[in-house]
Every structure is written in structure tokens, then in C-alpha cells.
VOBA-1610 file (N, C-alpha, C; in pm, whole numbers, padded with zeros to 5 digits, always signed):
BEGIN
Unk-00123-06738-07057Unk-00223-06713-06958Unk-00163-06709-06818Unk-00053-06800-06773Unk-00030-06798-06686Unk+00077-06683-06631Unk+00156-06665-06766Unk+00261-06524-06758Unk+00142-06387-06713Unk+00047-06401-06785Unk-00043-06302-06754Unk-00135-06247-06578Unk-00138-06358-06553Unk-00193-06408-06385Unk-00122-06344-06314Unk+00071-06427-06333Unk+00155-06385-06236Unk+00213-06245-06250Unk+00223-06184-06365Unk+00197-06017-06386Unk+00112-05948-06298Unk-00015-05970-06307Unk-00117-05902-06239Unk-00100-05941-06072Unk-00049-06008-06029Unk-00021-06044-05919Unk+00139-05928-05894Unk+00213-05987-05944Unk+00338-05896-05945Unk+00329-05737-05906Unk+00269-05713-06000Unk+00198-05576-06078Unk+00121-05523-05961Unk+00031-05617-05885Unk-00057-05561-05794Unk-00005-05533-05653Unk+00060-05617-05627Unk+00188-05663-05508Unk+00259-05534-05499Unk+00327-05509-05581Unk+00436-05410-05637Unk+00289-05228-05638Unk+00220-05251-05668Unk+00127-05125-05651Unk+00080-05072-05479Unk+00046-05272-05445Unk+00028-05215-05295Unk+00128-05181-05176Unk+00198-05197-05226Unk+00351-05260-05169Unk+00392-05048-05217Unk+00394-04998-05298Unk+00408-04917-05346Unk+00376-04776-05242Unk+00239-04807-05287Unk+00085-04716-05256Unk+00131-04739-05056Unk+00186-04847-05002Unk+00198-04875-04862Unk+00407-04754-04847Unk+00442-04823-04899Unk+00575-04708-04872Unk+00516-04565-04895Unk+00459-04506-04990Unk+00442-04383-04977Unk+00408-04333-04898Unk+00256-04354-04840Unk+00210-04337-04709Unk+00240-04377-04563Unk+00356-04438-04556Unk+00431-04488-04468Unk+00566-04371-04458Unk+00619-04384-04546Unk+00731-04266-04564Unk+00692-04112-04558Unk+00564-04054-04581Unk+00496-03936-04601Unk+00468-03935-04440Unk+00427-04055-04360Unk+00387-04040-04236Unk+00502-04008-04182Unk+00638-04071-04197Unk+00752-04059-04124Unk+00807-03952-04115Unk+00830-03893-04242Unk+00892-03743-04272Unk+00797-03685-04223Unk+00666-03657-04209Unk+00579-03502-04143Unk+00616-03556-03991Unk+00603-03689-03939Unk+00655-03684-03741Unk+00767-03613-03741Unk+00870-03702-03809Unk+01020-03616-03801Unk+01018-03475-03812Unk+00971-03418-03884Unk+00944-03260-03940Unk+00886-03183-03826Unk+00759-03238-03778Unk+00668-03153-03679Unk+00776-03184-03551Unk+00827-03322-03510Unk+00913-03321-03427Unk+01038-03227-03395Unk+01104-03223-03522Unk+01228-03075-03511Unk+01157-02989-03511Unk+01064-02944-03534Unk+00954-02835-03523Unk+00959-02800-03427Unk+00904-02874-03342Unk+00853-02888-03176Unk+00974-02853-03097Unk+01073-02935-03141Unk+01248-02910-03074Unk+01294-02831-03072Unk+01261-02747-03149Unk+01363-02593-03238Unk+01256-02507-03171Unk+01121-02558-03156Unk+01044-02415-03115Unk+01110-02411-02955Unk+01081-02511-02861Unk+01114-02534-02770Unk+01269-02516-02674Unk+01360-02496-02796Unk+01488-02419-02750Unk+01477-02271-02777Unk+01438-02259-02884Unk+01422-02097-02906Unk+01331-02021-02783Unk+01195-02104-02703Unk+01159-02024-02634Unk+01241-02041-02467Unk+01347-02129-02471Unk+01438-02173-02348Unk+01520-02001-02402Unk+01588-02051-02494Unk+01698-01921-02530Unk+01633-01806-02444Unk+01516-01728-02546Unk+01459-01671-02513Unk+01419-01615-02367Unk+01391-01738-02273Unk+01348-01660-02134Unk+01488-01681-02084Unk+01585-01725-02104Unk+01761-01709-02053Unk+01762-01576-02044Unk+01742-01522-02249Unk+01796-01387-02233Unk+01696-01294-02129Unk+01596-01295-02181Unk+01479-01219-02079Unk+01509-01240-01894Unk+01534-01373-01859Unk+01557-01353-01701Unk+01723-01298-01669Unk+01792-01298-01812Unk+01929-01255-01779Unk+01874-01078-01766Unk+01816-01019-01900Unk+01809-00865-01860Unk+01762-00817-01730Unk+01645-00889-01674Unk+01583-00857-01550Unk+01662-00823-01461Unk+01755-00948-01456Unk+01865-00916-01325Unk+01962-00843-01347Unk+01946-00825-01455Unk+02093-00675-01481Unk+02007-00577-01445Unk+01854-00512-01481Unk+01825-00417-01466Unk+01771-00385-01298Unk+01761-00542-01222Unk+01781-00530-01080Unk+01859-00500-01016Unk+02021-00513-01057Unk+02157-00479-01045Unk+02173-00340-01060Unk+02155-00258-01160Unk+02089-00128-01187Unk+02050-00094-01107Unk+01948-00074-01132Unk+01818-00015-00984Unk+01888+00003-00865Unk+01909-00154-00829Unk+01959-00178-00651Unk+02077-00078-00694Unk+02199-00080-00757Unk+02331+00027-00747Unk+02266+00198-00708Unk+02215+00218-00863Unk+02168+00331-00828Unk+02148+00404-00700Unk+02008+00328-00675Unk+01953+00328-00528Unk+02014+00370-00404Unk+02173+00335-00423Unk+02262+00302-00326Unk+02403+00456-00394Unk+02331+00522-00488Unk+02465+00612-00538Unk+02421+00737-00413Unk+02532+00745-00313Unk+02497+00862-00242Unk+02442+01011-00331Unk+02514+01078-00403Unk+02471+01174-00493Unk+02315+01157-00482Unk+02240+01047-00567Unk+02110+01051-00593Unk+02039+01025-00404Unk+02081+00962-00335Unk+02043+00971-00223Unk+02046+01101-00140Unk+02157+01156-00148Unk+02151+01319-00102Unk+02045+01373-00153Unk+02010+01415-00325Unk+01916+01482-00343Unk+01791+01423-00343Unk+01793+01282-00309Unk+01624+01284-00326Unk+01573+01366-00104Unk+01681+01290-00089Unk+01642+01337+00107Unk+01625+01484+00063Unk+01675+01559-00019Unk+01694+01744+00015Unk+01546+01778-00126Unk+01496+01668-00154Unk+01383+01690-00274Unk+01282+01646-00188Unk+01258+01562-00061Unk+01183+01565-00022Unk+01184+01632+00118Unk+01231+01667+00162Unk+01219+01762+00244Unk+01201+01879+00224Unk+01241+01970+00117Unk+01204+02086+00032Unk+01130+02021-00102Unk+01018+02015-00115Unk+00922+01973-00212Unk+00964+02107-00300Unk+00958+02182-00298Unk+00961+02336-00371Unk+01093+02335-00460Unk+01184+02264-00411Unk+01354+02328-00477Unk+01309+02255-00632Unk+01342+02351-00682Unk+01346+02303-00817Unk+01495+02235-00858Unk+01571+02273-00788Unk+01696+02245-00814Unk+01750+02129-00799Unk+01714+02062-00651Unk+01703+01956-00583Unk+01680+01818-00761Unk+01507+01873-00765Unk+01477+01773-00916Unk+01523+01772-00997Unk+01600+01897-01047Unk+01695+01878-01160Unk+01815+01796-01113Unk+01862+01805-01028Unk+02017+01731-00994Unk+01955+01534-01007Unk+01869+01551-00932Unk+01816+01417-01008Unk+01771+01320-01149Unk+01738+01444-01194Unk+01670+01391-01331Unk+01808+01377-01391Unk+01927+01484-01415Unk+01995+01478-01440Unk+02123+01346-01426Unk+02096+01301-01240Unk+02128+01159-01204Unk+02087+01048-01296Unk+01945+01060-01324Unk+01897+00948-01345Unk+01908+00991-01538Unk+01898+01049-01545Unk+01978+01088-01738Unk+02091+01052-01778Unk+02125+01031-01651Unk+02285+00985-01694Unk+02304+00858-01669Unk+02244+00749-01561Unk+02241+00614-01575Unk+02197+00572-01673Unk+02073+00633-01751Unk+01985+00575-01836Unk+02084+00563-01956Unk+02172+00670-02008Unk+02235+00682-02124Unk+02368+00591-02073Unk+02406+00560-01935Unk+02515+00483-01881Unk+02510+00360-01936Unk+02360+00308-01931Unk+02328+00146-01939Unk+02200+00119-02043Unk+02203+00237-02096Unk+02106+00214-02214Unk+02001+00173-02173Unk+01942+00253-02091Unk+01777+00256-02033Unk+01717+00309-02151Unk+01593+00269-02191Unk+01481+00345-02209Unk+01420+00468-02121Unk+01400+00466-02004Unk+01354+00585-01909Unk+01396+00479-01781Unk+01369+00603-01676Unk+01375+00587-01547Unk+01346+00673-01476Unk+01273+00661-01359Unk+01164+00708-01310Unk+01144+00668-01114Unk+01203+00788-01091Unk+01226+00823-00895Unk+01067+00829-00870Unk+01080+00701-00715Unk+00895+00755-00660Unk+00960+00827-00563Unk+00876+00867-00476Unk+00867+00899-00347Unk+00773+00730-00308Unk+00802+00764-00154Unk+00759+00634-00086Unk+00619+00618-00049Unk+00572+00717-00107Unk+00411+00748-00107Unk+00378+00689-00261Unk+00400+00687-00377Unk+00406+00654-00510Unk+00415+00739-00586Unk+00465+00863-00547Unk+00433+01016-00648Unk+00566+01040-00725Unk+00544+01056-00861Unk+00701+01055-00940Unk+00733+01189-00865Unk+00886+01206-00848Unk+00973+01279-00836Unk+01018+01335-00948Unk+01079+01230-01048Unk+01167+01264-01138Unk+01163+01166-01242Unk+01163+01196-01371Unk+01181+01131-01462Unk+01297+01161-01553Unk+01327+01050-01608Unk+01505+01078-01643Unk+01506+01110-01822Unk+01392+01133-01871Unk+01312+01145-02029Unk+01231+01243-02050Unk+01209+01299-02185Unk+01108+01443-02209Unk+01011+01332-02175Unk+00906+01392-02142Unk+00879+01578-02099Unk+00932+01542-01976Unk+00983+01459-01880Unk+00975+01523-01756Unk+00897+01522-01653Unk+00800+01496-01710Unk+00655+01497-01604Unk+00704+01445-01481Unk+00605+01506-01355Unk+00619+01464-01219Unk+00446+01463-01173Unk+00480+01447-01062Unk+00367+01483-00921Unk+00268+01372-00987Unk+00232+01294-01075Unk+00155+01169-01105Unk+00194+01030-01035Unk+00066+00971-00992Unk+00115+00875-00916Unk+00089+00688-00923Unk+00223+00596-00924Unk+00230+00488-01001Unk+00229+00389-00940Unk+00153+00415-00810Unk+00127+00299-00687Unk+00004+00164-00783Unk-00076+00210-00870Unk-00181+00110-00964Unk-00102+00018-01028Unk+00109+00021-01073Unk+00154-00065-01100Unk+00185-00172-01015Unk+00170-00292-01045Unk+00165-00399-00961Unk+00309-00398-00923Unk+00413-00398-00969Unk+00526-00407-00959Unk+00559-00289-00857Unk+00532-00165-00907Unk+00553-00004-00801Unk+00498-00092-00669Unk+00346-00127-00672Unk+00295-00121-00509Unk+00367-00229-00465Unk+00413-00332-00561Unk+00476-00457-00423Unk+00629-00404-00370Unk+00713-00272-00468Unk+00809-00252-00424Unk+00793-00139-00295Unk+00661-00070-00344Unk+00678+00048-00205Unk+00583-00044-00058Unk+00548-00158-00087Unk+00530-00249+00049Unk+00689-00312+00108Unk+00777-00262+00049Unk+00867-00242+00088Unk+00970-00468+00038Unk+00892-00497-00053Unk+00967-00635-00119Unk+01025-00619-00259Unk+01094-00710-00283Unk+01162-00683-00406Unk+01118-00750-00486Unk+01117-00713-00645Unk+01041-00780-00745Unk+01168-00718-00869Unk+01021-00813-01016Unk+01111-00765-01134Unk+01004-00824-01227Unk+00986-00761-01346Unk+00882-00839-01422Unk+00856-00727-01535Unk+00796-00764-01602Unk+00703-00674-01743Unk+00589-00638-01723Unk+00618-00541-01729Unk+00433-00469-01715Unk+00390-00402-01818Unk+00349-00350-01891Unk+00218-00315-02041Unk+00192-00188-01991Unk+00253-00088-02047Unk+00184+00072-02031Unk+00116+00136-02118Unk+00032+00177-02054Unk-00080+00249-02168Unk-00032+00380-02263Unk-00061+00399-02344Unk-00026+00500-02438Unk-00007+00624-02347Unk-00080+00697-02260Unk-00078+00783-02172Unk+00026+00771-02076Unk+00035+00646-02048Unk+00148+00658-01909Unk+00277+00644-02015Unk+00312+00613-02141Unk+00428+00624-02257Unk+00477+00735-02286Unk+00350+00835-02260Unk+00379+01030-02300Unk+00446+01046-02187Unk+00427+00993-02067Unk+00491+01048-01961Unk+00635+01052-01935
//
């Protein structure tokens, strides 16, 4: 009787004692888990805006060079002063076709200081549309410098 008592005691001890590590250890491993979770998400989105604020400033580096290549400065002064030369826009587009494939642009795209494309460096080509409604275009033709992501609509993508 008494072997029997201290069994059920043993037995019960050893169940709660049991039933208490599992749920103790199940708690530990999901903190730890959601914790590297949290850690790993949290470097990946550090990585992440590194690389993203690293492209920005290369493609500011870009821009500003460009900007500054006499060639494309000659013809945009002789494209806007003769609006008509067709020739003038080709020597540009052609400028800017050739940085783009230089540095692996997607497109690129001459305003005038009014906001009216000049030149686009991608089919079709399109001009005379105007991109002063981008937040980024109007804070650069108020004459400050910027850099950022902006969301183009399917229509302004054909362009």
C-alpha cells in the first residue's frame, strides 16, 4: 500500500514536472525562433536600404556628370533655342542612349526648365509631354536637389 502511494506521488510529480518542461521549453524555443526572426528580418531590411540608398547616389552621380557633359549641354542650348531642329534632338537622345546603355539605365529623360520632355533616351521617343506633376521633376526644376522612387502609371511607362 505504501509502495503504491509513493508511486502515485512519484508518477504524478514526474507528470507535472513533465507536462511543466514541455510548456516551458515550447515557450523558449518559439521566443528564441520569433526572436532570430525579428533579427534576420531586421538586417535584411538594414541590407536592403544600404543597397537602395547606395543606388540613389550612384544614379545622382550619373545625372549630376551627365548634366555637366559639354556635348549634351551644347545640344540641349542649340535644342532650345531652335525648338524646330530635329537634329539638335537626335544628337541628344542619342547622348542620353548612350549613358543609359553606359550605366545600365532603364530610360532617361531631358526636361526643359519649363517641365516639357525634350528627349527621351528609349522607344518610342516621345517628347513635348510634360513631367512638372512628378514630385521629384517639380522640386528639381525649383531649382533643389533630390533623389527618391516614384510609381509611374502604365501610360507614363509607354512613354
Amino acid at each position: 500500500m505504501l509502495k503504491f502511494k509513493l508511486f502515485k506521488w512519484i508518477a504524478g510529480l514526474v507528470l507535472v514536472f513533465g507536462i511543466l518542461s514541455i510548456i516551458l521549453g515550447t515557450w523558449m524555443i518559439q521566443s528564441r525562433v520569433v526572436n532570430e526572426a525579428q533579427i534576420r528580418v531586421h538586417y535584411d531590411l538594414s541590407s536592403a536600404w544600404a543597397v537602395y540608398n547606395a543606388k540613389l547616389r550612384q544614379l545622382e552621380a550619373i545625372t549630376g556628370l551627365t548634366a555637366q557633359r559639354e556635348p549634351l549641354v551644347d545640344a540641349c542650348q542649340s535644342a532650345l533655342e531652335d525648338e524646330e531642329s530635329i537634329a539638335h534632338l537626335q544628337k541628344i537622345q542619342d547622348l542620353l542612349a548612350r549613358i543609359c546603355l553606359d550605366y545600365q539605365l532603364d530610360y532617361m529623360t531631358l526636361l526643359a526648365p519649363d517641365g516639357k520632355v525634350l528627349a527621351r533616351a528609349s522607344a518610342p521617343f516621345a517628347r513635348g509631354d510634360y513631367r512638372n506633376s512628378c514630385p521629384l521633376v517639380a522640386k528639381a526644376l525649383s531649382g533643389q536637389s533630390n533623389s527618391g522612387t516614384v510609381l509611374l502609371s502604365q501610360e507614363q511607362l509607354k512613354l
